[in-house]
C-alpha positions in Angstrom: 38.0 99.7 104.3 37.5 103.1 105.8 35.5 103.6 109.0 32.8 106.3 109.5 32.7 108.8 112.6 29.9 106.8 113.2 31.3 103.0 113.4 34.4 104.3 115.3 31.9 105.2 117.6 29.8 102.4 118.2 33.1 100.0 117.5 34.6 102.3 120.9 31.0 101.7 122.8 30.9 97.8 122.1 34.7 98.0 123.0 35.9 96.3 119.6 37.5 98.6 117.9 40.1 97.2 114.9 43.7 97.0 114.9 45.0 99.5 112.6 48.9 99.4 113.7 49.5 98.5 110.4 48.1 100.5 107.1 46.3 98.7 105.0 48.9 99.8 102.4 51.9 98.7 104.0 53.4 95.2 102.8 53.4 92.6 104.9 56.1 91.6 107.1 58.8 89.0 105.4 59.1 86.2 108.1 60.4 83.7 106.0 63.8 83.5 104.0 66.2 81.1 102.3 69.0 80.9 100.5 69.0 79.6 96.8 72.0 78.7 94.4 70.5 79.1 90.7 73.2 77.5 88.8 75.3 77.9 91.5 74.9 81.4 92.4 73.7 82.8 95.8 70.4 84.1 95.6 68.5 84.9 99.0 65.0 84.5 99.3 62.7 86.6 101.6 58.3 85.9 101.9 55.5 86.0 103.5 54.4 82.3 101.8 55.5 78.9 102.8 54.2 78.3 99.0 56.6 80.7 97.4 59.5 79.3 99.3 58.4 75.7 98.1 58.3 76.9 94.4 61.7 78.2 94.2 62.7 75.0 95.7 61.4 73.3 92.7 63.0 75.9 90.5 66.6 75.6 92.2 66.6 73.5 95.3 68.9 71.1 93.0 71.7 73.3 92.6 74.6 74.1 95.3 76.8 76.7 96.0 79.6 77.1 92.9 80.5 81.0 93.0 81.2 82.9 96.0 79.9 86.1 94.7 77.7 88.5 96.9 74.4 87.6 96.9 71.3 88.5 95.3 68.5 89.4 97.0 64.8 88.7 96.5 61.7 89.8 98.3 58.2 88.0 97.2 54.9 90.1 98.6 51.7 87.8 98.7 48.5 90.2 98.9 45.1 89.0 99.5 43.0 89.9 96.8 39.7 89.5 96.0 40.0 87.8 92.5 41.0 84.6 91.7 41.2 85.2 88.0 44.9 84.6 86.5 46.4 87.8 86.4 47.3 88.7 82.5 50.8 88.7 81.2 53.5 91.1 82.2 55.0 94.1 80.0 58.6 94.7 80.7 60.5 98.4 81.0 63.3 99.3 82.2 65.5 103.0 82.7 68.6 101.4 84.0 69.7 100.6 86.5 65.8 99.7 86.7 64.0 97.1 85.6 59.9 96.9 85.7 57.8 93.6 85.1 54.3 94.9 85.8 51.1 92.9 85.0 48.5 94.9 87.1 48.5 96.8 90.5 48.7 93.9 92.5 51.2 92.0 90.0 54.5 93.3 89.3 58.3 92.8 90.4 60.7 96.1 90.4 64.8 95.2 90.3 67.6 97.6 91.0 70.4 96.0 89.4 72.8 98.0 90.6 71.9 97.4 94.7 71.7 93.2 93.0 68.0 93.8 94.7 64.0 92.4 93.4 60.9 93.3 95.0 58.0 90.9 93.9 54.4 92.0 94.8 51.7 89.1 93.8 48.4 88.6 94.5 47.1 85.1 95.8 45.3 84.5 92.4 48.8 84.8 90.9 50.3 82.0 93.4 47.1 80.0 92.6 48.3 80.0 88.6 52.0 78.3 89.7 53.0 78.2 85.7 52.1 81.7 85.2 53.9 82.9 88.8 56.9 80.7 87.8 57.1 82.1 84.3 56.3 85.6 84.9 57.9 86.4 88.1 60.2 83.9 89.7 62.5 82.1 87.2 63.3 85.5 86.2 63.8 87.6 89.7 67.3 85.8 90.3 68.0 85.5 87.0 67.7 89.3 85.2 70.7 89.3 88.3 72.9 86.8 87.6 72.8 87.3 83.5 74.2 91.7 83.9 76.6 91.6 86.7 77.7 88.2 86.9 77.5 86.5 83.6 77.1 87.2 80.0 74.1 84.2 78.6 74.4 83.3 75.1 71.8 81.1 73.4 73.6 78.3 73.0 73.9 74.3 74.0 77.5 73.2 75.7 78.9 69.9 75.7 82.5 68.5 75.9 84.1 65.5 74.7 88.0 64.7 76.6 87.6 67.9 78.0 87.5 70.0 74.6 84.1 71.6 75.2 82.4 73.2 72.4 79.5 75.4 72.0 76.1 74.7 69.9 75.4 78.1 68.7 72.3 78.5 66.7 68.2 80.0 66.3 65.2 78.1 67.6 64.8 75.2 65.4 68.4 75.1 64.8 69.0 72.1 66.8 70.9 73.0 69.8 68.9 70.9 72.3 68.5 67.7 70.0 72.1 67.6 69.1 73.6 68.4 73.1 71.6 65.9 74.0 72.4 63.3 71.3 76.0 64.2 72.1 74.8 63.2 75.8 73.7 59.9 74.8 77.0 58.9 72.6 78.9 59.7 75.7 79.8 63.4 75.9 79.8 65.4 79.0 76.5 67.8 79.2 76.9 71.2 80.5 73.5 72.7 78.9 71.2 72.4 76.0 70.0 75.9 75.2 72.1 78.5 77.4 75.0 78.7 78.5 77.0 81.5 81.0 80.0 82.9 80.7 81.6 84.6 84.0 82.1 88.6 83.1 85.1 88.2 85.8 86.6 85.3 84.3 89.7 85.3 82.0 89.2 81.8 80.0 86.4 80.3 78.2 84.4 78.4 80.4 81.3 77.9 80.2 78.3 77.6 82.8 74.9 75.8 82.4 72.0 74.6 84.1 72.6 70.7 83.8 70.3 69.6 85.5 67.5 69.0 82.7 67.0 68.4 79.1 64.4 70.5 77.3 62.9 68.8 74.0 60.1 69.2 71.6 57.6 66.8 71.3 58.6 65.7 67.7 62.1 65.0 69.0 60.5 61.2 69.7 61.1 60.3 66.4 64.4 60.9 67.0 64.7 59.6 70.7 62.0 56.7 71.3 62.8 57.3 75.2 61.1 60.0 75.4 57.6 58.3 73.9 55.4 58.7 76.6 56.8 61.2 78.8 55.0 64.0 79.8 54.3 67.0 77.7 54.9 70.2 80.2 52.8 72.9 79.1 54.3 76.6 79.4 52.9 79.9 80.2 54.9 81.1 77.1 56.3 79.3 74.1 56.4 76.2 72.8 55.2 72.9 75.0 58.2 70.5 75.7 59.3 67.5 77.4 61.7 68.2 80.1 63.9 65.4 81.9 65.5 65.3 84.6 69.8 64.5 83.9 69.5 63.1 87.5 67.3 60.5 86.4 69.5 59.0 83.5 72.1 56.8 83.8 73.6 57.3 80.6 74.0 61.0 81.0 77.0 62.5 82.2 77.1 65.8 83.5 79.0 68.9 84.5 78.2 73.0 85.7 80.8 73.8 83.1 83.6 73.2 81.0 86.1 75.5 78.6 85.0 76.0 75.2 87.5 75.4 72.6 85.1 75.7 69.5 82.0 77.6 68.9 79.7 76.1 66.2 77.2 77.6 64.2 74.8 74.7 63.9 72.5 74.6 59.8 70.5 71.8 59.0 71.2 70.5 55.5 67.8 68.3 53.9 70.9 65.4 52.8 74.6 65.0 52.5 77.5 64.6 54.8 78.2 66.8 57.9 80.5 69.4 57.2 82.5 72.2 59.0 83.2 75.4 57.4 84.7 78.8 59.2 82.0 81.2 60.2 82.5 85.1 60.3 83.4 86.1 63.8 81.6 89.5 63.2 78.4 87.8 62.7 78.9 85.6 65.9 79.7 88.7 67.7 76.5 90.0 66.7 74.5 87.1 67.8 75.9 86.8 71.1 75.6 90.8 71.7 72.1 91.3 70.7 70.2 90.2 73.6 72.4 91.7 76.5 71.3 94.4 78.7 72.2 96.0 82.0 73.8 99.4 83.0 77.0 100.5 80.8 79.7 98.7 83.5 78.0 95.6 83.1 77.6 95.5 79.6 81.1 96.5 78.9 82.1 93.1 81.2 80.2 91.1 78.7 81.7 92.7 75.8 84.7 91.4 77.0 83.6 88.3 78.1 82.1 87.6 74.3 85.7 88.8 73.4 87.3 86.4 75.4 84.7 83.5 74.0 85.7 84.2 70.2 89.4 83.3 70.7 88.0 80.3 69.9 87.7 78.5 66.5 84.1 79.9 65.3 82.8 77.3 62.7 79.3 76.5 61.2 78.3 72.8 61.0 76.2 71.7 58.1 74.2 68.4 58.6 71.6 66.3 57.9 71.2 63.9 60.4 72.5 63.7 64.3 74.7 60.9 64.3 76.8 62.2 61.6 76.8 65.6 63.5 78.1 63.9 66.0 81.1 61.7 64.7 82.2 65.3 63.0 82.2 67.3 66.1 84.2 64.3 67.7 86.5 64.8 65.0 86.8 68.2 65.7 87.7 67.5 69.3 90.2 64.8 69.1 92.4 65.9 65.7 91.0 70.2 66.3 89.4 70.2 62.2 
């Protein structure tokens, strides 16, 4: 706070007078920094908070360096503040190459995408409310990166089966998670369940995913009794879900990635027998473009890269029930209808 005439001078008499080398406006000074690999990208971390650096270690200290791309970088600002009230939800803009995430005046993240740059101001009462900081701010500082000038995300599941990978293409509720990770279970090789990255430099199909965990919905017990009992993790948005760990099972093989030879249109049927029919390519084109963003450049990469990705054979899978979904997919790989 401001000092009257008056307090300077009996702070000067008394011989106590503050440090003010620093404006009380100015950020304070990033002393701490790592570097992150969020599915395999480098992503450098710079704080003020022990904390901060601790929860992006629980978002992505399991991943390792894959692409040798120049990194990102992200700054994370914790202010005091007075409050300790959760800060309320963010509202997104953006006049590229900008992007705004701003919840308040001490809660908001700004990121040039062009300069591959974030800057993250929070107050404490935010890193107080981990779910909401995590959801809000960090998962996405790295990522709103990695998904214009690196890769082009598509809401999909990926798994691959003697190294014929396909992709599970379809809306919430469609069944991409249940299905990649009943694939998982009968032996398949898991890449991801919901989305899946594909390099705007590349010139194949591959694939990249985040591996490392299996998202499902409660009600997916009935369909995998291994999961009864497992923790329901509550989200700051969305639906609650049980996440596990790929680490942690036995029966799961994994892999960052693998080249697509089919994309699949998944449709749930209420009875009769898995089948495959060909899907309109226009339609998938549609799907896959309508959540990209970025400046012009970038967007034009992903074009391409969505291009690139419907080479493949695009097909829509009609079925009932997953093991049947299964044993036509496998089909699919090993004899390609």
């Amino acid at each position: 706070m401001r000092m009257t005439v008056e307090e300077i001078e009996r702070a000067y008499k008394s011989g106590q007078l503050p440090d003010i080398s620093r404006n009380p406006f100015e950020l304070p000074e990033l002393k701490l920094h790592k570097m992150f690999y969020p599915l395999g990208f480098p992503v450098q971390v710079r704080t003020n908070s022990t904390e901060i650096l601790a929860i992006f270690a629980e978002l992505w200290g399991m991943f390792r360096k894959v692409f040798k791309y120049e990194p990102i970088h992200v700054d994370v600002y914790v202010m005091d503040s007075g409050s300790k009230e959760c800060p309320p939800e963010t509202k997104a803009s953006h006049s590229m190459p900008y992007v705004f995430l701003i919840a308040d005046g001490l809660n908001y993240s700004f990121a040039n995408l062009e300069k591959n740059f974030t800057k993250v101001v929070v107050s404490k009462a935010a890193l107080a409310n981990k779910l909401y900081l995590r959801h809000h701010f960090l998962y996405a500082s790295p990522l709103g990166h990695i998904v214009t000038r690196y890769a082009t995300p598509v809401h999909a599941g990926c798994v691959a089966l003697g190294g014929r990978g396909v992709l599970l293409c379809g809306d919430s509720g469609a069944g991409k998670s249940s299905l990649s990770y009943a694939c998982a279970r009968a032996g398949w090789t898991f890449v991801t369940d919901d989305m899946s990255l594909l390099l705007n430099d590349g010139s194949d199909r591959l694939a990249t995913g985040d591996g490392t965990r299996v998202r499902l919905r409660p009600s997916a017990a009935e369909l995998f009794p291994e999961i009864n009992g497992l923790k329901v993790a509550p989200r700051a948005a969305g639906k609650p879900s049980i996440e596990m760990r790929t680490s942690e099972m036995s029966h799961v093989t994994t892999a960052t990635s693998a080249a697509v030879d089919f994309v699949v249109f998944l449709k749930r049927s209420p009875e009769g027998k898995a089948e495959l029919r060909p899907y309109q390519k226009e339609v998938a084109r549609y799907y896959m473009r309508q959540v990209l963003y970025g400046p012009a450049n970038s967007l034009a990469m992903q074009h391409q890269a969505i291009e690139r990705m419907l080479t493949a054979e695009v097909l829509e899978l009609h079925y009932s029930n997953l093991d049947d979904a299964i044993q036509r997919l496998q089909t699919l790989t090993q004899e390609g209808h």
